[in-house]
Every structure is written in structure tokens, then in C-alpha cells.
N, C-alpha and C positions, 0 to 999 in steps of 0.2 A: 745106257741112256737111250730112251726112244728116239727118233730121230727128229719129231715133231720140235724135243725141247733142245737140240743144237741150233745152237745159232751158227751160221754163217757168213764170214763178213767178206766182202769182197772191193774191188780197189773204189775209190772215191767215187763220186759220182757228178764228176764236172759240170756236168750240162744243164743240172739241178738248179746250180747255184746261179747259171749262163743264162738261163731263162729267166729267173727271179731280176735282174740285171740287164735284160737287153731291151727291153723297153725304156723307150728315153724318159717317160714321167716320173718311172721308177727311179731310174740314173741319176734324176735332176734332183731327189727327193734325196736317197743317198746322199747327194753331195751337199746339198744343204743340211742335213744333220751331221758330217764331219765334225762341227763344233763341239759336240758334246749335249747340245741342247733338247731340254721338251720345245716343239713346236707343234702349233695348232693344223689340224689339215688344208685350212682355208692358205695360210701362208706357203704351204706345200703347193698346194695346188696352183699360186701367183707365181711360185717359182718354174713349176712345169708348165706355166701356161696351158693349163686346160680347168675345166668347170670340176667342183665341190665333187660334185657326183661323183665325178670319173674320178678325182684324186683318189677316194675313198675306195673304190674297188682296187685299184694298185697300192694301195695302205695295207689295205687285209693279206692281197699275196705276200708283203714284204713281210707283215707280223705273221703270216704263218709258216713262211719259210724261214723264222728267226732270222731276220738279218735286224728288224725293227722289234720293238715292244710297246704300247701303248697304254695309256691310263686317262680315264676319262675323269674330268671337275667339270660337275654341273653338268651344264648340256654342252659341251665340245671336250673331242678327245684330242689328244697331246702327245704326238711320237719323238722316242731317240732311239739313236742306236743301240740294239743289244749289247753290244760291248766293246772292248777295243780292238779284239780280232776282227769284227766285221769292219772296223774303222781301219786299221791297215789295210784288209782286203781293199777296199776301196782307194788309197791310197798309191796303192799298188797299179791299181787300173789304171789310175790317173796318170801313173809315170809312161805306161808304155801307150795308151789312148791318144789316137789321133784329138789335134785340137776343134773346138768347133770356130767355125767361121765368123769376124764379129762384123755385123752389120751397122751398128749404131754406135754415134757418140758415147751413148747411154752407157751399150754391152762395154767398150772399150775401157771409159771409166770405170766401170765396175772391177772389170779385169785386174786392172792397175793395181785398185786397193787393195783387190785382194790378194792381189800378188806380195807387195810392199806387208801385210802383215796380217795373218790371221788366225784363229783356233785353227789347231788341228791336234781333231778331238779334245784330251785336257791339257795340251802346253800349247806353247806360240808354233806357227810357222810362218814360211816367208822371207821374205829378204831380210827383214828384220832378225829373226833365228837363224839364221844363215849366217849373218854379220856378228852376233852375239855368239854365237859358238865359234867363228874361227878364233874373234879374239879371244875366247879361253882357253884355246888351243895354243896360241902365238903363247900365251902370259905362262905357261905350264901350269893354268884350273886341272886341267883337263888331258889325258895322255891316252892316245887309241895304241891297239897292237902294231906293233914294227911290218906286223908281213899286211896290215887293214888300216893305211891312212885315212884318214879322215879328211875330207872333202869337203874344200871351206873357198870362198872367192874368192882367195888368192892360192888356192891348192887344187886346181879343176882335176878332174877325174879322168883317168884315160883309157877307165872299163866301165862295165856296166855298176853300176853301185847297189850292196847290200845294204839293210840296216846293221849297225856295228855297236860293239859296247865300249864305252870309255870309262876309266880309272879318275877319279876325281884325285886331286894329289892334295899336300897340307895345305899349301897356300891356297888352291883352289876352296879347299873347307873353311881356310879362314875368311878368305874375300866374299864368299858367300856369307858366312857367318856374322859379315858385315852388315849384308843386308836383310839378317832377320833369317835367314834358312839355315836349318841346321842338317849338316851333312858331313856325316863324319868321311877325313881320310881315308884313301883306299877303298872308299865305295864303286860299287858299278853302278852304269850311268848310261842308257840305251839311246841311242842318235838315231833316229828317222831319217830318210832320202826323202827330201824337201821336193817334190811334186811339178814344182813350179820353176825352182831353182837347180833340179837334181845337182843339188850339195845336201851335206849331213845337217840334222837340226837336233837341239839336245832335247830329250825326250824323259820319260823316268820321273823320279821324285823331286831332281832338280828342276827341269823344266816346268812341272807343272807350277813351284814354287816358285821362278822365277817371274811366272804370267799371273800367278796370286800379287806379287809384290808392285808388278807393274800395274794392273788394273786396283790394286787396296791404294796407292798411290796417286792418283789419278794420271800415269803416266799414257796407258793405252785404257780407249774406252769401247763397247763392241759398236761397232757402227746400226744403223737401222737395218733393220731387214739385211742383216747379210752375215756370213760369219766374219768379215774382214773386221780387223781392227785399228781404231783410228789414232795414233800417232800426237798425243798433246804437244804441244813446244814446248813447257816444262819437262817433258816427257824426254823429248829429243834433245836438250840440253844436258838432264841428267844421265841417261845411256850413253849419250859420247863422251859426255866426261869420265864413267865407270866404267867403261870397254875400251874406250878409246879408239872411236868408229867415227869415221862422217856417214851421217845420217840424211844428208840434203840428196834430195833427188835431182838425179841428171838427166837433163834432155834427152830423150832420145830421138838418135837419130834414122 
């Protein structure tokens, strides 16, 4: 073989990805497509607070570095994330990322909501998926490995936490199967480290299904302009009665 037509691969190339990423417009843009969503650049841009123009030149680096992909209707183009690795990658950032500073009532509210419930990418996260995965943890839905508990509000964590897989059990299949999702016994079942909570959130086939059922519902609806999801009182009523979770938010102090 000449040597022209060897390839040679050699280790990763971190810094690639570092760059793509270390500009804050790009970060902000990232994070607001965590949802799974096409969005327009004009709403990218409100979210990075800077002008059209400029979004548009950090749109291009991000679709050409594959972290984004785009598709244009009519005269405006529509970005989401290439896929679900780049949506953990981010994910990932977010768990070890200093926080930013909130200035305004505004930022702070936002915060909140989005803390309390939102896409991440195609299932729920948040306090919400936090709260719904322990209890299917408590009810035996749901069984992780003996040596990789599962990190739930009432099971804080006293290491750094991975993504982990859980075993969905009969009952678990049936109680699901109650609400319309079908998922046989003995399934695996991937659990996310919740960003905001670092607790586990259920992730997989289930979760996605369970945020179908909540939104076909009209239990959780997506809020404006944001990935956060807004919490009906129908909504809250029905979850706590099906998890058997208080869902009222407490003061903080």
C-alpha cells in the first residue's frame, strides 16, 4: 500500500470541539436547542443577545463543525442539534460549568422554570424528572445496578455521577402500560445526570414516552420562547397522584 492511501488516525482532537464552544453566542445557541427543536436564527440570536448578522456567522461555525444542522423554509433558516451525542456533550458541560451570574428578576425567573421542568433534548428534565424517576425507583418501575445507584431526591449522591442504565421490572411495564406506553419487562432504560439537579432522570424510550403522554395530555405545555416546560394544575394533580410526589413548590430560602 503507498503511503499516500494510509490513513492515519491519531488521539481526538479536543480543542476542535473547545473552540466550536467557547464563544458565549455559540454556548447560548447550544443551549437553547437542547430541546430537541428547529429554531429560527432570529430567536437564537435574542437568546445570545447579539444582532441577526452576527448570530448567523456562529450558526455556520456550529453547522460546519457538526454540532448543529440546518434547513431552510422559504426565506429563514431553522437550526437543531445534529443529534443526541452533541446534546449530551452539552449536557455534560453544563454539569461541570461554572454558573452565570443572574442579574435580573427576569434571568432569575427564567431560571426557575427552567429548573422545575424541561426538554432535555427528546424526554423531560428537571425537578420534575427527578421527582418522577425516584418514585419509579421507590415503587420497584425501575431497578439500577447494586454497585450504580441511582440518584434520586431522597438518594443524593456522594460521587461524581455517571449516566447509568436501568431495568424496567413487570410492574413497572404494567404501570406504564397503564398509561398508554408500551414497554416490555426487563427492558433497559438509560437515566441522564440532570444538569440542574445532578440527580438521575429517566432517559430512553420510556422517557421520551412519558413527555409524549404528558404534553398529548395537556399535562406539561412548552413554555414561550424557552425550552422550559410549564406545569398545568391538571397536570400537577394527575402526577401526584400517579407517582405519588408533592409537586408544590417550596419557598426558598
Amino acid at each position: 500500500m503507498h503511503s499516500n492511501e494510509r490513513q492515519h488516525h491519531g488521539e481526538a482532537d479536543l480543542s476542535a470541539v473547545a473552540k466550536l464552544i467557547a464563544e458565549p453566542p455559540r454556548a447560548k445557541a447550544l443551549m437553547a436547542l437542547l430541546d430537541g427543536r428547529w429554531l429560527p436564527a432570529s430567536m437564537l440570536a435574542r437568546e445570545a443577545g447579539v444582532a441577526n448578522s452576527t448570530m448567523s456567522g456562529h450558526l455556520a461555525r456550529l453547522v460546519d463543525g457538526g454540532m448543529i444542522v440546518a434547513e431552510k423554509h422559504g426565506r429563514y433558516r431553522y437550526y437543531r442539534l445534529a443529534d443526541a451525542t452533541v446534546a449530551e456533550l452539552v449536557e455534560v458541560m453544563a454539569r461541570i460549568a461554572p454558573t452565570l451570574t443572574i442579574s435580573s428578576l427576569r434571568a432569575d425567573t427564567r431560571a426557575r422554570v427552567v429548573r422545575r421542568a424541561r426538554h432535555c433534548y427528546d424526554h423531560l428534565g428537571g425537578r420534575l424528572a427527578v421527582a418522577i424517576t425516584g418514585a419509579m425507583a421507590r415503587d420497584g418501575y425501575v431497578v439500577a445496578p447494586e454497585d450504580e445507584p441511582l440518584a434520586t431526591a431522597d438518594n443524593p449522591p456522594d460521587h461524581v455521577l455517571d449516566p447509568i442504565a436501568v431495568t424496567v421490572t413487570r410492574p413497572g411495564s404494567e404501570f406504564l402500560g397503564r398509561l398508554g406506553i408500551t414497554v416490555s419487562a426487563g427492558s433497559a432504560a438509560r437515566c441522564c445526570v440532570d444538569w440542574t439537579e445532578h440527580r438521575h432522570h429517566l432517559a430512553g424510550a420510556p422517557g421520551r414516552a412519558i413527555l409524549s403522554v404528558c404534553r398529548d395530555r395537556g399535562w406539561l405545555r412548552p413554555a414561550p420562547h424557552s425550552r422550559a416546560m410549564q406545569l398545568s394544575d391538571d397536570g400537577r394533580d394527575a402526577l401526584e397522584e400517579l407517582f405519588g410526589v408533592d409537586l408544590c413548590e417550596k419557598p426558598s430560602r
